[in-house]
PLY file of the C-alpha trace (Angstrom):
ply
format ascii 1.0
element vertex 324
property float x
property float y
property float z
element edge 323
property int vertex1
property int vertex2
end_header
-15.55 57.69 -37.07
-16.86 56.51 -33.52
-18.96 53.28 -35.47
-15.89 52.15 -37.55
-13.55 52.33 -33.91
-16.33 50.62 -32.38
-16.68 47.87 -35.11
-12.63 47.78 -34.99
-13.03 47.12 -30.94
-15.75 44.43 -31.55
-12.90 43.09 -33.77
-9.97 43.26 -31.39
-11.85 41.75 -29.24
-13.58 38.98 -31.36
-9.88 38.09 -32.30
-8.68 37.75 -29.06
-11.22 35.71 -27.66
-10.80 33.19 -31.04
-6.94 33.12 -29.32
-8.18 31.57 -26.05
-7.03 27.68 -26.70
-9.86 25.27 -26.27
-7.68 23.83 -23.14
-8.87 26.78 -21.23
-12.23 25.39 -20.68
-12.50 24.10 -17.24
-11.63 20.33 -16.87
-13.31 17.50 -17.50
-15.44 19.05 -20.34
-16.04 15.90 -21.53
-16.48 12.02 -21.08
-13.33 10.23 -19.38
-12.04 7.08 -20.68
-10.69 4.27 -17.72
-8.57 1.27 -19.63
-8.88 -1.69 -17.67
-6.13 -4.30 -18.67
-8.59 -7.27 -18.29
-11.68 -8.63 -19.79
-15.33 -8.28 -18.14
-15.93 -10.05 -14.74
-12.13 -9.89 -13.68
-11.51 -8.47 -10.10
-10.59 -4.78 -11.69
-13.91 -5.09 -13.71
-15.59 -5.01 -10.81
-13.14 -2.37 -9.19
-13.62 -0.16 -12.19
-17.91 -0.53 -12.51
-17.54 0.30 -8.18
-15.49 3.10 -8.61
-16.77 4.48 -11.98
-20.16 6.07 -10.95
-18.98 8.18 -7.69
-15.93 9.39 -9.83
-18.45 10.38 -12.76
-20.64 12.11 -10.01
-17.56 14.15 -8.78
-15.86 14.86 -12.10
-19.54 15.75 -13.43
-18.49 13.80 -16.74
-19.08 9.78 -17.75
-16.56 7.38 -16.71
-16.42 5.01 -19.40
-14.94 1.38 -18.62
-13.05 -0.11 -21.62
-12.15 -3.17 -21.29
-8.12 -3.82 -22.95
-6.84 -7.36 -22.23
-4.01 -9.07 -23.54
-0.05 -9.98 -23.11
-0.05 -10.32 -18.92
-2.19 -6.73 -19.11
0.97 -4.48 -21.10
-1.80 -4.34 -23.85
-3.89 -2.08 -21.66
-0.91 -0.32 -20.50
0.91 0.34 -23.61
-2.87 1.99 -24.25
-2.75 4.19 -21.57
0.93 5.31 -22.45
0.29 6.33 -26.27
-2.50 8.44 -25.15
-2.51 12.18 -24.99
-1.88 13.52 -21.82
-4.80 15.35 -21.50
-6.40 13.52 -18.86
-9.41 12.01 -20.50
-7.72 8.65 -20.72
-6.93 6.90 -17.47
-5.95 3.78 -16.61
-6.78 1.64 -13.59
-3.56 -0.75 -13.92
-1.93 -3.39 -12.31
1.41 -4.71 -10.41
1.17 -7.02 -13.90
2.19 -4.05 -16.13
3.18 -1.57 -13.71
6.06 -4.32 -12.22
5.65 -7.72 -12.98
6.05 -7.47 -16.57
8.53 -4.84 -16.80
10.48 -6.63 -14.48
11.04 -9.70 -17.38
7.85 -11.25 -16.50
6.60 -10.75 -20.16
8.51 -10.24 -23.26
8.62 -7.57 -25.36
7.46 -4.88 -23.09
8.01 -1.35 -24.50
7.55 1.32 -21.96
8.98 1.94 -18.92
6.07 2.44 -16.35
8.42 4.92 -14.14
8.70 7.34 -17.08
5.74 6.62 -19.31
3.23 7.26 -16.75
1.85 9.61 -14.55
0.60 8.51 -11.03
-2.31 9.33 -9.61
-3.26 7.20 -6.60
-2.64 3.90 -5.10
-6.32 2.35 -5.45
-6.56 -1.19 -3.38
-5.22 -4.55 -3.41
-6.59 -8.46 -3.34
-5.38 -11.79 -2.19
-5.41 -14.93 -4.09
-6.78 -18.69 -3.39
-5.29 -22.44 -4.49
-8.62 -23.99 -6.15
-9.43 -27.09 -8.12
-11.98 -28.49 -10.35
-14.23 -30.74 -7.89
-13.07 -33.74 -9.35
-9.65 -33.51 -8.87
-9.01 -35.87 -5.95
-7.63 -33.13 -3.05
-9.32 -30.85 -0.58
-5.99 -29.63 0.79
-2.81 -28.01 -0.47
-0.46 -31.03 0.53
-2.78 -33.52 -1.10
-2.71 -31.48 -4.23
1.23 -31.45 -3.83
1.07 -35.06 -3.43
-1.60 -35.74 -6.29
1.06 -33.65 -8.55
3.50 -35.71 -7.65
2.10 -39.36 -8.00
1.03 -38.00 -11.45
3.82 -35.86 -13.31
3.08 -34.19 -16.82
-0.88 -35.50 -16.03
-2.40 -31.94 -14.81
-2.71 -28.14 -16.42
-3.04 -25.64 -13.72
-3.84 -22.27 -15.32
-3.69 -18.86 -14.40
-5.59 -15.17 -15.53
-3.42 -12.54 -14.08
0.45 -12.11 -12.54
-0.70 -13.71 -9.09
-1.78 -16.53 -10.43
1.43 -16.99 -12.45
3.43 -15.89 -9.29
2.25 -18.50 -7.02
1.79 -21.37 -9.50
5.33 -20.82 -10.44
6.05 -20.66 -6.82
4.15 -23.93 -6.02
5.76 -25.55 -9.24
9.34 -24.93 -8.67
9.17 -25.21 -4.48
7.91 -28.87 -4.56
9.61 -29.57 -7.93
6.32 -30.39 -9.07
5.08 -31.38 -13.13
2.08 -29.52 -14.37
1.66 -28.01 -17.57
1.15 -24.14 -16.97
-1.78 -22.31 -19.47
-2.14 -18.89 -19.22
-5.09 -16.87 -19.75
-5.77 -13.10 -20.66
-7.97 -12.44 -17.95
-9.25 -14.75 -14.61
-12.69 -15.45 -16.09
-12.05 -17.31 -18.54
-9.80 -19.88 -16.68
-11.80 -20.35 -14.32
-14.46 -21.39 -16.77
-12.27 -23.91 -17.86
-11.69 -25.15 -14.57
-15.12 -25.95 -13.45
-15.66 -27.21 -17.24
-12.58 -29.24 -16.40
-10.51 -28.33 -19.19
-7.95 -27.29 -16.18
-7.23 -28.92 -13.08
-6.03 -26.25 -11.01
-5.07 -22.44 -10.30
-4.61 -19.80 -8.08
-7.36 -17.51 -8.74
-7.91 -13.75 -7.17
-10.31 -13.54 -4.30
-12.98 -11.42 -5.74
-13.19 -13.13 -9.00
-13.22 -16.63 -7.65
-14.97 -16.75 -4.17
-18.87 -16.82 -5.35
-18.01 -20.12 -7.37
-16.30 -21.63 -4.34
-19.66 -20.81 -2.19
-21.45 -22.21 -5.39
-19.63 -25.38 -4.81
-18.22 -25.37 -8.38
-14.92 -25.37 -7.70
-12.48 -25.87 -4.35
-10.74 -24.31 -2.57
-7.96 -25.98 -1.15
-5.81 -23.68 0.89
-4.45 -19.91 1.22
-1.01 -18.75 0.04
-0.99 -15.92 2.75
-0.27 -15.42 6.04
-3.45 -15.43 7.35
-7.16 -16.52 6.80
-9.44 -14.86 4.42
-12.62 -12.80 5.89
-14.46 -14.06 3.28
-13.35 -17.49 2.61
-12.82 -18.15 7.05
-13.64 -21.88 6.41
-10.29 -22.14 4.14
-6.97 -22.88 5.90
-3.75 -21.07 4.98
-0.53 -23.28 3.86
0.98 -22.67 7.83
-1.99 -24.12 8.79
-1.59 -26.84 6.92
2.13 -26.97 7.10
3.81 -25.80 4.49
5.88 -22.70 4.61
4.04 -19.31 3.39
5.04 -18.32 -0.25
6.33 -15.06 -0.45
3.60 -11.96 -0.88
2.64 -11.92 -4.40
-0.60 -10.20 -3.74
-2.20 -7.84 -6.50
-2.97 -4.21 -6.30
-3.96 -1.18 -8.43
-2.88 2.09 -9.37
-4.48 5.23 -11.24
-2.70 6.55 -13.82
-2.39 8.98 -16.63
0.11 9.27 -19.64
2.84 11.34 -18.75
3.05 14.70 -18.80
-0.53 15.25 -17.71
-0.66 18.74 -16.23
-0.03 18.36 -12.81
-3.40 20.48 -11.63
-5.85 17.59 -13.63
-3.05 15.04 -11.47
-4.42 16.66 -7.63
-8.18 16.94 -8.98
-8.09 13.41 -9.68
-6.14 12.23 -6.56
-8.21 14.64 -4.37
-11.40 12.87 -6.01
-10.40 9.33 -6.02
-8.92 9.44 -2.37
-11.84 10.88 -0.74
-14.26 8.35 -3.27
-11.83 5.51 -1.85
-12.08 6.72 1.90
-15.66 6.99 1.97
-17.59 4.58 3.79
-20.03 2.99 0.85
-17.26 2.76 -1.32
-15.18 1.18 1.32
-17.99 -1.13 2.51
-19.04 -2.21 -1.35
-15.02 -2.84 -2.06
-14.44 -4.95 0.94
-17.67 -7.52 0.61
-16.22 -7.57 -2.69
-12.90 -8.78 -1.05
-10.78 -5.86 -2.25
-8.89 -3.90 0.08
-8.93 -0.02 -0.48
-5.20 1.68 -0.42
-5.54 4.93 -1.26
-2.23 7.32 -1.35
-0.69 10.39 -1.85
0.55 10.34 -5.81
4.22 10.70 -4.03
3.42 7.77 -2.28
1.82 5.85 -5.57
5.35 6.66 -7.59
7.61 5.46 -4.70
5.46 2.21 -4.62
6.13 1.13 -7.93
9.50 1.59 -7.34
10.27 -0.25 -4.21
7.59 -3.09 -6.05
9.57 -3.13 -9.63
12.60 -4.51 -6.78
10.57 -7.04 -5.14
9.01 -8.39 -8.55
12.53 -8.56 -10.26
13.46 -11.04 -7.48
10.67 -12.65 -7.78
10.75 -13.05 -11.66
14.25 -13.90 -11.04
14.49 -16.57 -7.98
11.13 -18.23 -9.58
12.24 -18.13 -13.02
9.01 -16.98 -14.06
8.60 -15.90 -17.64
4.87 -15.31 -19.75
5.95 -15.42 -23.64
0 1
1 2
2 3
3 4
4 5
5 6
6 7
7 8
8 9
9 10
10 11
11 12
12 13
13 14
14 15
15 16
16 17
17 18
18 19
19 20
20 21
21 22
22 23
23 24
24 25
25 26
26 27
27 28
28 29
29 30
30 31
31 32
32 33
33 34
34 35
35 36
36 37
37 38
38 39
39 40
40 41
41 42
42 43
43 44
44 45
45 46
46 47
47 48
48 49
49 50
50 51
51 52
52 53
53 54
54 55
55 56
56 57
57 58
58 59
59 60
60 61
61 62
62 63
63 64
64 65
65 66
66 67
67 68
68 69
69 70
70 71
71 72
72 73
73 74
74 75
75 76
76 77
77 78
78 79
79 80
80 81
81 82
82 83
83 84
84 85
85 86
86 87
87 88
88 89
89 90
90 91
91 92
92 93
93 94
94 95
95 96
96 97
97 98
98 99
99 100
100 101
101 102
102 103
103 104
104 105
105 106
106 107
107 108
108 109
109 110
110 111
111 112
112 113
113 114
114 115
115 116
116 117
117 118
118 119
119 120
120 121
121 122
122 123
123 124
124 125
125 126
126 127
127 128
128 129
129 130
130 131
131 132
132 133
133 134
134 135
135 136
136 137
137 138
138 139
139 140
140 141
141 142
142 143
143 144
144 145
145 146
146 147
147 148
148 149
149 150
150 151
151 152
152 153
153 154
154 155
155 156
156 157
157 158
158 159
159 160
160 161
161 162
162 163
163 164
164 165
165 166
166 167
167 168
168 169
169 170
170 171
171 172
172 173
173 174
174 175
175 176
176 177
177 178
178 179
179 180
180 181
181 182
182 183
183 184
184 185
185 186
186 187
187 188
188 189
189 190
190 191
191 192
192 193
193 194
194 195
195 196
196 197
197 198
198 199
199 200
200 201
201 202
202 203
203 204
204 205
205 206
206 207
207 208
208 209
209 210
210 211
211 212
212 213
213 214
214 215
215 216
216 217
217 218
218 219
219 220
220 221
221 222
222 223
223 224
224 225
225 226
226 227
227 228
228 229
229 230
230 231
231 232
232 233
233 234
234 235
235 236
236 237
237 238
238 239
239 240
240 241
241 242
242 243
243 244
244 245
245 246
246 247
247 248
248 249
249 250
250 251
251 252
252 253
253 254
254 255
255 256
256 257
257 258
258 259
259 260
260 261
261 262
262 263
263 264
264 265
265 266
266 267
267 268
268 269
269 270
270 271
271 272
272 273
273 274
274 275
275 276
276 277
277 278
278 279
279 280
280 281
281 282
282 283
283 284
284 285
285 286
286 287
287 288
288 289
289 290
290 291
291 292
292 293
293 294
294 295
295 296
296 297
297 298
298 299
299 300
300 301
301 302
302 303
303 304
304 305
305 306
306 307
307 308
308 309
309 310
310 311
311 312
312 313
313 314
314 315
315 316
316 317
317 318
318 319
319 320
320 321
321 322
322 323
């Protein structure tokens, strides 16, 4: 009798350990996808390929970058949204889905990134540059005003990302200005059709665009912010060169999950990515790179996209920006 209640117990207890869901199993127990919304070589390429290796090293799982571009980034994001909220797929998005687009910057969007997502972190933001092909006849933003001018319908100016559209739109509708606007899917691209020449003109994301003004293969003719950039000193901003400042149309990133990810994989991944973002390398690497770490509470990463869906309805609005 004892063997058949002990073979009954092995049983019982076979049974309930075959009831312990898979989920149990500490996480990550596996590799971690991160959707970036643009292609290779864009400025959240490079944040992504910074980022990815210390986050593997903490998480003790892969990062794996997959590139998602398309449709002003909602591509990416409309990714990150269908997946299961599990947290092995991330995203590290943009203001161009998170705000821009849902804000009527693109048509057809089909989430809503207040609901639809889960917020992990603030990550770091980047300023933008006016340049030029280096034939194009202006090595200042009022000469290119005034070269737009003397020549209406003659020059395409294009753009890879929402800043670019932002303050082209700006430029174009402030100075009533004629230009022929071409989008792109990601800021590589364009600006290999600016130095090719294919484009005259755009206003291209710091990161992405500064080793090819060093290069000398394209110009830069003057900075849409308030104030000089620490790695592009030499280049004057519009005040300097008197024009009024556009308003601040600056990018910046957020980590995210689908929502509904379990709050507890939420904190690992915030406490991770925070202290990452904080540390000195990472901070040093990200700012020669001439991205600005922002890291936040996830509180502070919802209430963000808030107050920024606001501003970038304005925006979208006032400019009468639209990407079809």
């Amino acid at each position: 009798m004892k063997i058949f209640r002990w073979i009954a117990g092995l049983a019982a207890a076979a049974g309930l350990l075959a009831a312990v869901p898979a989920t149990a199993q500490p996480y990550p127990n596996k590799p971690i996808r991160l959707i970036v919304p643009f292609g290779a070589g864009s400025a959240s390429d490079i944040l992504a390929r910074i980022l990815s290796e210390p986050l593997s090293q903490a998480l003790g799982q892969p990062i794996i970058v997959e590139n998602k571009p398309g449709n002003n980034t909602t591509l990416g994001t409309e990714f990150v949204v269908a997946a299961a909220p599990d947290g092995y797929t991330l995203g590290l998005l943009t203001n161009s889905g998170l705000v821009a687009s849902p804000a009527g910057l693109t048509s057809g969007v089909r989430y809503d990134p207040a609901k639809d997502l889960s917020y992990i972190s603030l990550v770091a933001s980047v300023s933008y540059v006016w340049v030029v092909n280096i034939d194009v006849d202006a090595r200042t933003a009022p000469e290119l005003i005034k070269l737009i001018k003397a020549n209406p319908g003659k020059y395409n100016y294009a753009s890879g990302n929402t800043g670019g559209i932002a303050y082209g739109g700006q430029m174009m509708n402030a100075y009533q200005l004629n230009a022929t606007h071409v989008p792109y899917k990601s800021t590589p691209p364009a600006l290999a059709d600016l130095i090719s020449g294919h484009v005259q003109m755009m206003v291209a994301d710091v990161p992405t665009s500064q080793s090819m003004i060093r290069a000398g293969k394209i110009r830069a003719v003057g900075m849409p912010t308030a104030q000089r950039h620490p790695l592009l000193p030499e280049v004057p901003t519009f005040a300097e060169a008197g024009l009024p400042t556009p308003p601040d149309m600056g990018g910046w990133w957020a980590a995210v999950a689908p929502a509904n990810t379990p709050d507890e994989i939420l904190d690992r991944l915030n406490k991770e990515l925070v202290r990452i973002l904080e540390s000195e390398p990472v901070k040093s690497k990200l700012l020669q790179s001439g991205i600005v770490p922002m890291p936040s509470t996830r509180q502070q990463a919802v209430q963000y996209q808030k107050d920024q869906f606001q501003v970038w309805k304005t925006i979208v609005k006032d400019l009468n920006l639209k990407v079809e």
